[in-house]
C-alpha positions in Angstrom: 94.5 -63.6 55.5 91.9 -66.1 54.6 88.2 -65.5 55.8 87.5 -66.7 58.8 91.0 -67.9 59.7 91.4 -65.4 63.4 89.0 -66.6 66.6 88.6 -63.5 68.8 90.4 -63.0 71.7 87.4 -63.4 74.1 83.7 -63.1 73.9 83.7 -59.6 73.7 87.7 -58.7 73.0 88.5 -59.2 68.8 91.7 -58.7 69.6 94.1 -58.7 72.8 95.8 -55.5 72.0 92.6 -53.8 72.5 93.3 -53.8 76.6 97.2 -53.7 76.4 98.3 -51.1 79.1 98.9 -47.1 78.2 102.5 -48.2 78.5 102.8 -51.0 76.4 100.5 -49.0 73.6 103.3 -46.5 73.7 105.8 -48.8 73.7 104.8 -50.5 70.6 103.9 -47.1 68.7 107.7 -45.7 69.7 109.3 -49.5 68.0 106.8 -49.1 65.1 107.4 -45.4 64.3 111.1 -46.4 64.6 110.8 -48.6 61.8 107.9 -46.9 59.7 110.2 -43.5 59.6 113.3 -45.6 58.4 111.2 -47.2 55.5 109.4 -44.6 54.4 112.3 -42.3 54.6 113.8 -44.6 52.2 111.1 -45.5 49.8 108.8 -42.2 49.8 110.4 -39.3 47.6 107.9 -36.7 49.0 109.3 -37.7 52.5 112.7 -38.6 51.4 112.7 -35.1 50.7 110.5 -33.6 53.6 112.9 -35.5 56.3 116.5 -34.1 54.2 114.4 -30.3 53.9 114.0 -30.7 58.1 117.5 -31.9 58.9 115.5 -34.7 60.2 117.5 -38.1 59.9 115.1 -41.6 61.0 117.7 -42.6 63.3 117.8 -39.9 65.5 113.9 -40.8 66.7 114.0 -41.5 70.1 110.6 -39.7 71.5 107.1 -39.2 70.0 108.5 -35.4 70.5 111.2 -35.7 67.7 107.7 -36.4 65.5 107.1 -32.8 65.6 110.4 -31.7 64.2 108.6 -32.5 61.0 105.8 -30.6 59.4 102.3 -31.5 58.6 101.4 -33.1 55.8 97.9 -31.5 54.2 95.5 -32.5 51.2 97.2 -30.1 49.3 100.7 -31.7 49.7 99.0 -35.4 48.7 97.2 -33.7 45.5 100.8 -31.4 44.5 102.6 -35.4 44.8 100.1 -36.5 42.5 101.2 -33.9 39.8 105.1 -34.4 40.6 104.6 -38.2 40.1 101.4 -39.2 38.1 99.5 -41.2 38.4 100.0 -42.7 41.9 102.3 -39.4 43.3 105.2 -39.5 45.2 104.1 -40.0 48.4 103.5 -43.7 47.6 106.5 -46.0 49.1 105.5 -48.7 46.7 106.2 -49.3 43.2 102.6 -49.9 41.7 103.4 -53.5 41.0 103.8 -54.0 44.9 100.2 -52.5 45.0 96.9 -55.2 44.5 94.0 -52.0 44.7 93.2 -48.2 44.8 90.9 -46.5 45.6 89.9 -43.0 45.1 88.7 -39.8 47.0 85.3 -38.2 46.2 86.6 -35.8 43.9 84.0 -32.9 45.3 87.1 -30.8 45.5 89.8 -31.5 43.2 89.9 -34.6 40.7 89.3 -37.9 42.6 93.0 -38.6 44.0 94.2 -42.7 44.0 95.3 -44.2 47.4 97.5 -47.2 47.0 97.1 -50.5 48.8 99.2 -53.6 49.0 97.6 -57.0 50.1 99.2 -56.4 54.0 97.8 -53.7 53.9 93.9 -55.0 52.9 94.3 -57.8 55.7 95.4 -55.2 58.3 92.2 -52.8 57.2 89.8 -56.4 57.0 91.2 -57.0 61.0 90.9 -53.5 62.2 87.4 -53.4 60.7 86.0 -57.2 62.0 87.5 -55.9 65.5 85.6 -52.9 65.3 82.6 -54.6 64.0 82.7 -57.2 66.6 82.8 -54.8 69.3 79.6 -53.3 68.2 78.3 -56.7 68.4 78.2 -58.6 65.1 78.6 -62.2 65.5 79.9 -64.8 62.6 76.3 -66.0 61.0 74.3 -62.3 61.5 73.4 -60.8 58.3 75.1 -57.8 57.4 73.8 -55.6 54.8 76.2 -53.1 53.0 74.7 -50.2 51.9 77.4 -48.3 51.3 78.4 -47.1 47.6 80.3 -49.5 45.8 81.2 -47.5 42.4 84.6 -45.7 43.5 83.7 -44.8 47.2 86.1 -46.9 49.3 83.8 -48.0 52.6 81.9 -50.6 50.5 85.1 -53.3 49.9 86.0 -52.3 53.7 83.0 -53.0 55.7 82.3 -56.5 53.5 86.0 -57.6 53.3 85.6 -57.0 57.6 82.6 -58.7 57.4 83.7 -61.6 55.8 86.5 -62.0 58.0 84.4 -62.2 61.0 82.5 -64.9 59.6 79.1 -62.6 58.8 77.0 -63.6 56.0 76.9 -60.4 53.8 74.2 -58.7 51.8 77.2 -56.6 49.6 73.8 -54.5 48.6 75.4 -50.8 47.5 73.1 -47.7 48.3 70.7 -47.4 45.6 66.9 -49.3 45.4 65.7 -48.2 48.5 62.5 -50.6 48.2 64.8 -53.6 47.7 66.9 -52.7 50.7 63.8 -52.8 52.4 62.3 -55.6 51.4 65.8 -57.5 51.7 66.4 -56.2 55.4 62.8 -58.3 56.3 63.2 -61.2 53.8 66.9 -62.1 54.7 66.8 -61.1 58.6 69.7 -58.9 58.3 70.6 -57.9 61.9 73.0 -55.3 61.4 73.6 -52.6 58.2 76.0 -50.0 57.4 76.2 -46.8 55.1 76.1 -43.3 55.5 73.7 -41.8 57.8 72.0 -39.9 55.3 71.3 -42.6 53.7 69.9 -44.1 56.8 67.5 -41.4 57.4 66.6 -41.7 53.8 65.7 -45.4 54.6 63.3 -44.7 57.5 61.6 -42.1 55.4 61.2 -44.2 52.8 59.8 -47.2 54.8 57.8 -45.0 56.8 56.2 -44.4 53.3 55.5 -48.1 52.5 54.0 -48.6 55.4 56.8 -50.8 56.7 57.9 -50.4 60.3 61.7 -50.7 60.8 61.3 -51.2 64.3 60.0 -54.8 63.8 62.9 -56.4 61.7 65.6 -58.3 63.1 68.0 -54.9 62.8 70.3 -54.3 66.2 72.7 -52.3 64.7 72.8 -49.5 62.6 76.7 -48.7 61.6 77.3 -45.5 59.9 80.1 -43.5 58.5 81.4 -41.3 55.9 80.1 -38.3 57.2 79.2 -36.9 60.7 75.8 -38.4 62.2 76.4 -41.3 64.9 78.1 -39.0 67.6 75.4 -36.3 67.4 73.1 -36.8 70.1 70.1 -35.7 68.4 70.6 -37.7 64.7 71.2 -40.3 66.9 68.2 -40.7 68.7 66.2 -39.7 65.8 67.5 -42.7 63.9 68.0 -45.3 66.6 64.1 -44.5 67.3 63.5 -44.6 63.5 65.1 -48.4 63.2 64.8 -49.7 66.6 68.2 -50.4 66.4 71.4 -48.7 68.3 73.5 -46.8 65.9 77.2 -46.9 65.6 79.7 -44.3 64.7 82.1 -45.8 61.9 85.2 -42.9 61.7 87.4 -43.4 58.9 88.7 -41.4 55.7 89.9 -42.6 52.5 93.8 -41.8 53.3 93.6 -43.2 56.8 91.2 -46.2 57.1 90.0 -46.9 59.2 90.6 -44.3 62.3 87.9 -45.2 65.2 84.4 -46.8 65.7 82.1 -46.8 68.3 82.2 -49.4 70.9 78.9 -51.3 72.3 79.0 -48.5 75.0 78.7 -45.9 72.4 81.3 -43.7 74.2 83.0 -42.2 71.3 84.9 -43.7 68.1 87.7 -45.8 69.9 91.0 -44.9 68.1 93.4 -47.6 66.3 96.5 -47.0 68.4 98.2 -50.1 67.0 97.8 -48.6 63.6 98.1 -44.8 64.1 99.9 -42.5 66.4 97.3 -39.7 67.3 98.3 -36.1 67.6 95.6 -33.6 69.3 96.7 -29.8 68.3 95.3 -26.7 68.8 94.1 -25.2 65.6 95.7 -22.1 65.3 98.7 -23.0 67.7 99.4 -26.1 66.8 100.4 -27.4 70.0 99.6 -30.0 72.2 96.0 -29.8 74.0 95.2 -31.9 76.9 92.9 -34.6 77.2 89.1 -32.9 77.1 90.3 -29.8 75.3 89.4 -29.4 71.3 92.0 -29.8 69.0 92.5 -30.5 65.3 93.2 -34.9 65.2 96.8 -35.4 63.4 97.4 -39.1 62.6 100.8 -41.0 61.7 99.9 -44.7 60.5 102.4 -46.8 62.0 102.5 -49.8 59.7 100.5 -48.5 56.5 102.9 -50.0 53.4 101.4 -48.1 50.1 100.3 -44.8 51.2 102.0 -44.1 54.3 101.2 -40.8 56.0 103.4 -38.7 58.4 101.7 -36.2 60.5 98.3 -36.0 58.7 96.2 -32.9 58.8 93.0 -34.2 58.9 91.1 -30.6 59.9 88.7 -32.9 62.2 87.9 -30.8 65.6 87.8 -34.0 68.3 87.8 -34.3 72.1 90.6 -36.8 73.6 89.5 -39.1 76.5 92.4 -41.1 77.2 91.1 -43.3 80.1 90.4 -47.2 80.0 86.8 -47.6 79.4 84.2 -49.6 81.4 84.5 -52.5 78.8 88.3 -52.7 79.8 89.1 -51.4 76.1 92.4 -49.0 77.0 92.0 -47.3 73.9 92.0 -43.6 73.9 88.6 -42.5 72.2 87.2 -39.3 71.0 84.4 -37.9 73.2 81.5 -36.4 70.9 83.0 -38.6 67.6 83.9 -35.4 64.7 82.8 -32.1 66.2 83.3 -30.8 62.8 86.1 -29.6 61.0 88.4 -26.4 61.5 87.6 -25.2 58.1 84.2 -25.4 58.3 84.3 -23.7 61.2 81.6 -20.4 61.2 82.1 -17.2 63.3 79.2 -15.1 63.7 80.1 -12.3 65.8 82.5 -13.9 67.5 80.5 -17.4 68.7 82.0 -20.2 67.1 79.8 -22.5 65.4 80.1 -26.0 63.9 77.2 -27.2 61.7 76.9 -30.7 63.8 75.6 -28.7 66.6 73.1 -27.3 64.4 72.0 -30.7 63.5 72.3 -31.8 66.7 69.1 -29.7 67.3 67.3 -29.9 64.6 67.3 -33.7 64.7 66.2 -33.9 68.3 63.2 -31.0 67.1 60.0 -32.6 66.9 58.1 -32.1 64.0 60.6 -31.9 61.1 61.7 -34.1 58.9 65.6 -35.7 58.9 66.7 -32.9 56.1 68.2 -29.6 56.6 70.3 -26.8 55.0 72.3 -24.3 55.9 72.2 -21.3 53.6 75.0 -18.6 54.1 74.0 -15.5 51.4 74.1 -11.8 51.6 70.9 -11.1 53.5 73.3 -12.7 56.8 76.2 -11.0 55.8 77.7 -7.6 57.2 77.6 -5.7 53.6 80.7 -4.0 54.4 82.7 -6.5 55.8 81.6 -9.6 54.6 81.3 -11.0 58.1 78.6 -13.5 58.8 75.8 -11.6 61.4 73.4 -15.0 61.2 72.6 -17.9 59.5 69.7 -19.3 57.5 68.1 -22.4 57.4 66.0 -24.4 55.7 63.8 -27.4 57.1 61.0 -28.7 56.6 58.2 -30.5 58.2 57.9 -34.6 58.5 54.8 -34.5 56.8 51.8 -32.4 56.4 51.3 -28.3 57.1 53.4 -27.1 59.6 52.0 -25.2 62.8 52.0 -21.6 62.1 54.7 -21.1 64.9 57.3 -23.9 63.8 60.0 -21.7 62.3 59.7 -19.3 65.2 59.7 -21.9 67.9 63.0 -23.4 66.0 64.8 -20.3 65.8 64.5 -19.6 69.3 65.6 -23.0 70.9 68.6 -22.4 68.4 69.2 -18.8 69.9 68.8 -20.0 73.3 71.3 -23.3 72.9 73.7 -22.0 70.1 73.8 -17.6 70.9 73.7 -17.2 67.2 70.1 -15.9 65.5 69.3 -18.0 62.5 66.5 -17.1 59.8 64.5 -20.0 59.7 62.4 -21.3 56.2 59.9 -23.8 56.8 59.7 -25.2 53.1 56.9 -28.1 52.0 58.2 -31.7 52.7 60.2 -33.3 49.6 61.5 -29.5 48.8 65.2 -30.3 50.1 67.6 -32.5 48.3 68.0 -36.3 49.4 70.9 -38.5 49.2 72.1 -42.1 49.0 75.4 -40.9 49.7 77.0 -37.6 51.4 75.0 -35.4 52.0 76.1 -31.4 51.4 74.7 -29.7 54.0 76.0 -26.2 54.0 75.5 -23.8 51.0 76.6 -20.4 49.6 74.2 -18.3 47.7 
């Protein structure tokens, strides 16, 4: 796929398959499964295996119900293939001289694991990610500053290779030098940026700092990903006001890239449904939920050639709204974005708690600064059964000394919103760690 060589589909539409009917979507995704079972049963020896284990033979596919005749596949399957088969594992269904890249996971909880990726699959991820990005509203000729991580992380080559494609001119600026970024955004006239939305809160701090107001460059959209920010109300309109800028949620993950993004109507990260058949499952269950219920997202990738996955785990909590949108996009997408994740998952005595809706507070409180932390130690523990009784968490205020009454006032909008008590520390500004990257915001002492 050479850059600039696809003219979109309309003026707002990248793509015609973007508004093909709920029956045709589920037409296409029963042919392609059809033929992505058959191949990777064939070339894959962790699912050569997996399917022969199951009794589960590609032919026999005839509903999306067969799918679930065959088990999950979980991080720990993908890093246990990695040791059967180094380097690439055998989940690949490509020799490594098919492949042209890989890239590689964080490594924040086992050594960094390799994706493979052939050149079909690079064009289909450039497509998926110009249609996305057009939809947001980025024109061939805008400026589009990178600010993701380059060095290993796998959203930088994405979002400029999309970029690119569209016809943008692009500002491939990585996520380090925040005074260059600055001065770049104004110099250059970038109209939209992308990187993690810590990142992006670090930004407006920083040019708050230099005196420079964000508000008054040529920045309309603010595209973020690689962590959880965009679909929380409160980050949200903390950073949109911050940039004078709309800000778009960018859902992807290294093994499934990309998953959703937000739409101009910023109604939820629209799902690929030409390149992933989506599952929503109850957590402990693991059966169906209906659309508006919570449920663990479970992808298949319907075309993916390298690093094909089957039934993908992801432990994201999401909301399902499968209706065609006001835009005409038919679409499913996921109301809320990533609720959070069913392992990160708190219960303190017996409310559920996920640490976006903490933030989703916090953010929206006026008075503190963009950082938080939550602190889970002994002093909120039960001590004889371990069981969390609260939470504690650290903020601190956007500038200046605090009112007396801040921490108090904080932990009792959280009590009223959330039903959990949380031990609020108000510590000086600058006290909590920043990042360029992902932020960690949850701690055990």
């Amino acid at each position: 796929m050479k850059q600039h060589d696809k003219a979109p589909f309309s003026d707002t539409i990248w793509d015609e398959r973007e508004t093909w009917s709920r029956d045709r979507i589920e037409s296409f995704q029963l042919d392609a499964l059809r033929h992505q079972l058959q191949r990777v049963g064939q070339t894959s020896t962790h699912y050569r295996k997996v399917f022969a284990d199951h009794g589960f033979q590609p032919g026999d596919f005839k509903s999306f119900a067969d799918l679930r005749k065959l088990p999950f596949t979980r991080k720990s399957d993908y890093v246990a293939g990695l040791a059967a088969e180094p380097p690439f594992g055998n989940l690949a269904a490509v020799q490594p001289g098919e492949a042209v890249r890989v890239h590689f996971s964080s490594g924040t909880t086992a050594a960094p694991a390799p994706v493979l990726w052939t050149q079909a699959d690079i064009d289909r991820w450039a497509d998926l990610y110009a249609r996305y990005l057009y939809a947001q509203g980025l024109r061939r000729g805008d400026v589009f500053q990178c600010m993701f991580n380059y060095a290993w992380f796998v959203g930088g080559l994405g979002a400029t290779l999309a970029a690119q494609h569209l016809g943008a001119l692009v500002i491939p600026a990585s996520s380090g030098d925040t005074e260059r970024q600055i001065d770049s955004i104004f110099h250059y006239g970038s109209r939209c940026v992308i990187g993690t939305p810590s990142f992006m809160a670090h930004m407006a701090e920083a040019a708050e700092k230099l005196g420079r107001d964000l508000t008054t460059s040529q920045v309309k959209m603010v595209c973020v990903g690689g962590e959880p920010g965009a679909s929380i109300p409160g980050t949200r309109e903390r950073i949109e006001r911050q940039w004078g800028a709309k800000m778009f949620d960018c859902y992807g993950a290294l093994e499934c890239q990309p998953i959703g993004w937000d739409t101009a109507l910023q109604l939820g990260p629209t799902l690929a449904e030409d390149f992933i058949y989506v599952e929503i499952l109850h957590p402990d269950t693991q059966e169906p939920v209906a659309d508006g219920e919570r449920g663990v997202l479970v992808l298949t990738h319907l075309d993916k050639q390298a690093c094909p996955l089957v039934r993908w785990w992801t432990g994201d909590m999401v909301v399902r709204d499968s209706g065609t949108a006001p835009d005409g996009r038919t679409h499913a997408r996921l109301k809320g974005g990533v609720l959070g994740r069913a392992d990160d998952m708190m219960i303190i005595r017996g409310v559920n708690l996920f640490p976006t809706a903490v933030e989703d507070i916090v953010r929206a409180f006026p008075g503190l600064s963009n950082e938080y932390l939550l602190v889970t130690d002994a002093s909120v523990k039960d001590p004889k059964t371990g069981f969390l009784t609260g939470v504690k968490l650290r903020v601190e205020p956007a500038s200046g000394e605090p009112s007396a009454d801040l921490g108090e006032r904080l932990s009792q909008r959280l009590r009223e919103k959330l039903q959990v008590r949380f031990h609020v520390e108000v510590v000086p500004t600058g006290t909590l760690p920043r990042t360029v990257h992902k932020a960690k915001r949850v701690i055990h002492e």
